[in-house]
TORKESE-619006 format. One record per residue (C-alpha): x, z, y; residue number from 1. Coordinates in steps of 0.5 Angstrom, whole numbers, plus 500, padded with zeros to 3 digits. Layout:
BEGIN
[pt [X, Z, Y], NUM]
...
This chain:
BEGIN
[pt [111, 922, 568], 1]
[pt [116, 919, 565], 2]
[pt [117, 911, 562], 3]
[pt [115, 913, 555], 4]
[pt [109, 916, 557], 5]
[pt [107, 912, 561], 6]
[pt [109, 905, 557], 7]
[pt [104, 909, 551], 8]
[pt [098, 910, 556], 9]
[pt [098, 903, 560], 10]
[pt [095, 900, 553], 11]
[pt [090, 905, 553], 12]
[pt [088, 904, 560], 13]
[pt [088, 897, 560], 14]
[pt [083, 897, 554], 15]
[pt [078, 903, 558], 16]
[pt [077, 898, 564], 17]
[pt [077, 892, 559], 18]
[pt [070, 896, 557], 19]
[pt [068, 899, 564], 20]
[pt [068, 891, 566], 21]
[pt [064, 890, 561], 22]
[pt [059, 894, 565], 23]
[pt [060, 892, 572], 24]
[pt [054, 886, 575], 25]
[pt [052, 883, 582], 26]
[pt [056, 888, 586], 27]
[pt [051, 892, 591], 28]
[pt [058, 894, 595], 29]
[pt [061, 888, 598], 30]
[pt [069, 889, 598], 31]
[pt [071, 893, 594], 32]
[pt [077, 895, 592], 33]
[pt [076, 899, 586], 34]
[pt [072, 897, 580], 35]
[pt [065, 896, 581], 36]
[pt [061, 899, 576], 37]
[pt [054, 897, 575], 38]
[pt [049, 900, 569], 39]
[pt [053, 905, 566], 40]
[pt [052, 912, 561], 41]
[pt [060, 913, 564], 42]
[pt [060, 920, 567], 43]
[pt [053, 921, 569], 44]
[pt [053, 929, 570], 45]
[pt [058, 935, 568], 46]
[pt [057, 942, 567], 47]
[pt [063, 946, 568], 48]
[pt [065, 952, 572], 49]
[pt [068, 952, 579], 50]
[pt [074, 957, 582], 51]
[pt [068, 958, 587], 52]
[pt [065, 962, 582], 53]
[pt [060, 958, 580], 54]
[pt [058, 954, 575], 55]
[pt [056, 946, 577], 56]
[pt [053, 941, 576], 57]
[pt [053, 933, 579], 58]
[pt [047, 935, 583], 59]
[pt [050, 940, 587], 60]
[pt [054, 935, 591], 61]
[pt [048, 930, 593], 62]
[pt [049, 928, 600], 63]
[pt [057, 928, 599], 64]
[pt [061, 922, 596], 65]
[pt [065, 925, 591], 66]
[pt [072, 924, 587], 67]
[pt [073, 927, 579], 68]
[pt [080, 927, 577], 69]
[pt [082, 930, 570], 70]
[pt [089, 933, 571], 71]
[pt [093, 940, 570], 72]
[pt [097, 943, 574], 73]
[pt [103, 944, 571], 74]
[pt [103, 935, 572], 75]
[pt [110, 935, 574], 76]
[pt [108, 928, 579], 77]
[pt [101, 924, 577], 78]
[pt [097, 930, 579], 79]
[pt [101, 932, 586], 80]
[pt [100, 925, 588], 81]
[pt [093, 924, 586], 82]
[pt [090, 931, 591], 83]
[pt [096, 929, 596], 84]
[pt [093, 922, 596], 85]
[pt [086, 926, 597], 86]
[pt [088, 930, 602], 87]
[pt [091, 924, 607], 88]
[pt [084, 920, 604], 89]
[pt [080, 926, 608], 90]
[pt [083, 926, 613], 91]
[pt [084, 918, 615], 92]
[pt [077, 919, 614], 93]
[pt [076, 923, 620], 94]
[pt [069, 926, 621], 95]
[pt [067, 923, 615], 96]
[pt [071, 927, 610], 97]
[pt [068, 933, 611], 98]
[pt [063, 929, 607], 99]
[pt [068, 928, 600], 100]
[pt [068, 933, 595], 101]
[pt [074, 933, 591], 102]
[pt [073, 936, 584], 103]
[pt [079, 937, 580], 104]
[pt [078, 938, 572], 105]
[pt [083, 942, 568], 106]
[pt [085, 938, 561], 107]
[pt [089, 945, 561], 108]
[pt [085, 950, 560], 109]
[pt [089, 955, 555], 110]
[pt [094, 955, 561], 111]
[pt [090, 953, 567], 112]
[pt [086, 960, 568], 113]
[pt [081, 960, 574], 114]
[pt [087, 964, 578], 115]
[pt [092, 959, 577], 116]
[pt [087, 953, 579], 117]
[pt [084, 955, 585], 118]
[pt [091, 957, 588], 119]
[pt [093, 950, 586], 120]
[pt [087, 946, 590], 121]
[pt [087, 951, 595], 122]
[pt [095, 949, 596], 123]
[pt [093, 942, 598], 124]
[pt [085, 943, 602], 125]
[pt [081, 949, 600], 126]
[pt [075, 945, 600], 127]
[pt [078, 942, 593], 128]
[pt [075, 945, 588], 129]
[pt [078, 946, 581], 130]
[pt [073, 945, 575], 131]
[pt [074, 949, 568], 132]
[pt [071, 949, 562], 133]
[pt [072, 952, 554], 134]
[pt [077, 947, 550], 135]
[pt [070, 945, 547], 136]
[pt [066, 944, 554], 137]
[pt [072, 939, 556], 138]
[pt [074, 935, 551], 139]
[pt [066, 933, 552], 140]
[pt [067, 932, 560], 141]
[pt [072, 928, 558], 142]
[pt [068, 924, 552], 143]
[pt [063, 923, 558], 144]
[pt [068, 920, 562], 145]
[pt [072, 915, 557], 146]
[pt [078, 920, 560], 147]
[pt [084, 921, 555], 148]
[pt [088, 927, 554], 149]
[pt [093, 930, 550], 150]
[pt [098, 936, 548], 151]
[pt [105, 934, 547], 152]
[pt [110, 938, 544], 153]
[pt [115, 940, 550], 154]
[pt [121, 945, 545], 155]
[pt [117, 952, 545], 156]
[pt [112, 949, 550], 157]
[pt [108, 943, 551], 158]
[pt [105, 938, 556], 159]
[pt [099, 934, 558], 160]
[pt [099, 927, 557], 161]
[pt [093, 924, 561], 162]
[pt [090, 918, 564], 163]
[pt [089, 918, 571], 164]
[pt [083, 914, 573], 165]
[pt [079, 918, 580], 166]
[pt [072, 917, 579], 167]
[pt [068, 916, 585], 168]
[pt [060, 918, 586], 169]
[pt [056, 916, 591], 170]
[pt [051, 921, 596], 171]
[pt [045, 919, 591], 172]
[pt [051, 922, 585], 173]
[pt [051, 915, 582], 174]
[pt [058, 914, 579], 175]
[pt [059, 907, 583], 176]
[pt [067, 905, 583], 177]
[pt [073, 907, 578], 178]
[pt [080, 906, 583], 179]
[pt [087, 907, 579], 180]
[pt [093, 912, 581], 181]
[pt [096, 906, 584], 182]
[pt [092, 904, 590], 183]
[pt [093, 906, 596], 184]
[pt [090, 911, 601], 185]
[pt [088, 905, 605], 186]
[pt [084, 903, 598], 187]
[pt [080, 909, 597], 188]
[pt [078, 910, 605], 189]
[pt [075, 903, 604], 190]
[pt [071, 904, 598], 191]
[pt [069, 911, 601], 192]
[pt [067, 910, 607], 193]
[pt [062, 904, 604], 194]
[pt [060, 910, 599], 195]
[pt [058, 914, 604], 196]
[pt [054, 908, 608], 197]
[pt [050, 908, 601], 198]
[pt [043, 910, 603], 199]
[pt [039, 916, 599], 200]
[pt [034, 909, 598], 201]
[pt [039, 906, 592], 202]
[pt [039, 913, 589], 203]
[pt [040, 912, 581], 204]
């Protein structure tokens, strides 16, 4: 992302976790490095089609911690960072990463065909699963989650901006953290495991 862009979303950012702070209350998580979330419409489900060939809801992946990204796969930095920064998640998590399910949701979708996506998950971990929809489809998964998206002229092409929070649900499929695209492997691992730990009684 070049500093432009990045200079013209920082503000729409700094005002999306204004709001999300509003929802936070008495953590139930202790040490978290992430934002906290405490009662929250945010995200509460999807309805989406997977590279799997299925389409998902939140619930199919009851039992797993799982991350929500909102990126495309012509991202030139922002995303490839992001899935890498997954993939080195999973596996500092040893045997417990088989327990995170990474969703990858297209902002792109005239471009990012089912093909296109699959292949652009699979190339990081095949247990990455990219997520699609009609133009409408996604403008309202992104509305659900306060996710910011654009399409900007690019000479006879164009690009996306996008804003680039990972959303973290936890085993019971409650939205419970909001970690920025600038925290470190070593952050996320930390609230991931403390996700996992969440027992089904604490369920939403």
């Amino acid at each position: 992302m070049t500093t432009r862009r990045a200079l013209l979303l920082a503000p729409l950012a700094a005002t999306l976790l204004a709001a999300l702070s509003a929802c936070s209350k008495g953590d139930e998580l202790d040490d978290m490095r992430g934002l906290v979330l405490g009662e929250s419409d945010l995200g509460r489900d999807f309805a989406l089609q997977g590279t799997d060939g299925k389409r998902h809801r939140l619930a199919d992946f009851r039992g797993k911690a799982v991350m929500v990204f909102f990126g495309f796969t012509q991202c030139p930095d922002v995303c490839p960072t992001a899935l890498q920064r997954a993939v080195e998640v999973k596996q500092a998590l040893g045997p417990a990463g088989d327990r995170l399910q990474v969703l990858f949701v297209t902002v792109d979708p005239e471009r990012d065909t089912p093909e296109v996506l699959r292949a652009y998950t699979g190339a990081f971990d095949p247990a990455f699963l990219g997520l699609y929809g009609s133009d409408q489809e996604i403008r309202d998964t992104a509305r659900a989650f306060k996710v910011f998206y654009q399409k900007v002229p690019t000479g006879d092409s164009y690009t996306m901006d996008h804003s680039s929070f990972n959303y973290l649900y936890d085993p019971n499929g409650r939205l419970r953290v909001i970690m920025k695209h600038t925290q470190s492997v070593a952050d996320y691992v930390n609230d991931i495991q403390k996700l996992l730990a969440v027992p089904p009684a604490q369920a939403a």
